[in-house]
Residue, then its C-alpha position, 0 to 999 in steps of 0.5 A: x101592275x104599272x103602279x107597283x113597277x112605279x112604285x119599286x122604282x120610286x123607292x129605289x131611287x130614293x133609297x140610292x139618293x139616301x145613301x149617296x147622301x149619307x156617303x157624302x157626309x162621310x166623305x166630307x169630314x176629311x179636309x182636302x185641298x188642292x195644291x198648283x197644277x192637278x194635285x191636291x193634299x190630304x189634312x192628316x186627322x187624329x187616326x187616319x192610316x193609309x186607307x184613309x188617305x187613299x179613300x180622301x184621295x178618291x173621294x175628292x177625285x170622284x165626288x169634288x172634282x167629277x172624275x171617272x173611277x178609272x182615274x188615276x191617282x199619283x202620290x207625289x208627297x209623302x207625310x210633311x207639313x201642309x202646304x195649304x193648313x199652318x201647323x198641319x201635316x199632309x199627304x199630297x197626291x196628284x193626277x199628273x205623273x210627270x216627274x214622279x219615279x215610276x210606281x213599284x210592281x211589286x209593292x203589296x202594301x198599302x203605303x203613303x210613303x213611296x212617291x210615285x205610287x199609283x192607284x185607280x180611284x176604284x182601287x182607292x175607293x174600296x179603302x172607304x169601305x173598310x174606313x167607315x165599314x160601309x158601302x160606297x157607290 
């Protein structure tokens, strides 16, 4: 009986560290790059929307810099060249929301295009499920 509890528990942790990798490779091929002060920009790539965008974002919240999922995540720079890749566009988002106009109550769109927007990085997190039809976390 304990080597079949050893056993179930070996496996699934196995199982857990398989899938955190497969999820990090996924996550990986987006390129993002931090900015000045807690902000960072998404590289656009061919076929990347807003979903995309906000699961980069919270990908490198969580995943590169060790952040809680409760983070918040601003978006301070609608769609414009990088700052970071010559010839690239970018979408920079920031964990300081000093400055930015406050995010609109009442938006039910998914948007990066109004600057101030908020979203938790659960919240954005969900988004990398329906980018890559696939679970996360």
């Amino acid at each position: 009986m304990i080597r079949l509890a050893a056993a179930t528990f070996l496996l699934s942790a196995a199982l857990a560290q398989a899938g955190h990798a497969n999820t990090l490779w996924e996550e990986s091929r987006f390129e993002i790059n931090p900015t000045p002060g807690q902000s960072f920009e998404v590289i656009r790539q061919r076929k990347m929307g807003a979903a995309e965008f906000w699961c980069a974002a919270a990908s490198y919240v969580e995943v590169r810099r060790g952040l809680p999922i409760t983070t918040p995540i601003y978006l301070e720079r609608a769609m414009a060249p990088s700052l970071t890749v010559p010839g690239k566009r970018a979408v920079t988002f920031t964990l300081d929301a000093s400055g930015l106009p406050a995010p609109d109550p009442a938006r039910t769109t998914l948007t990066i295009d109004e600057i101030g927007e908020m979203m938790k990085s659960a919240q954005a997190r969900r988004f990398c499920r329906d980018a890559f039809t696939r679970s996360t976390k």
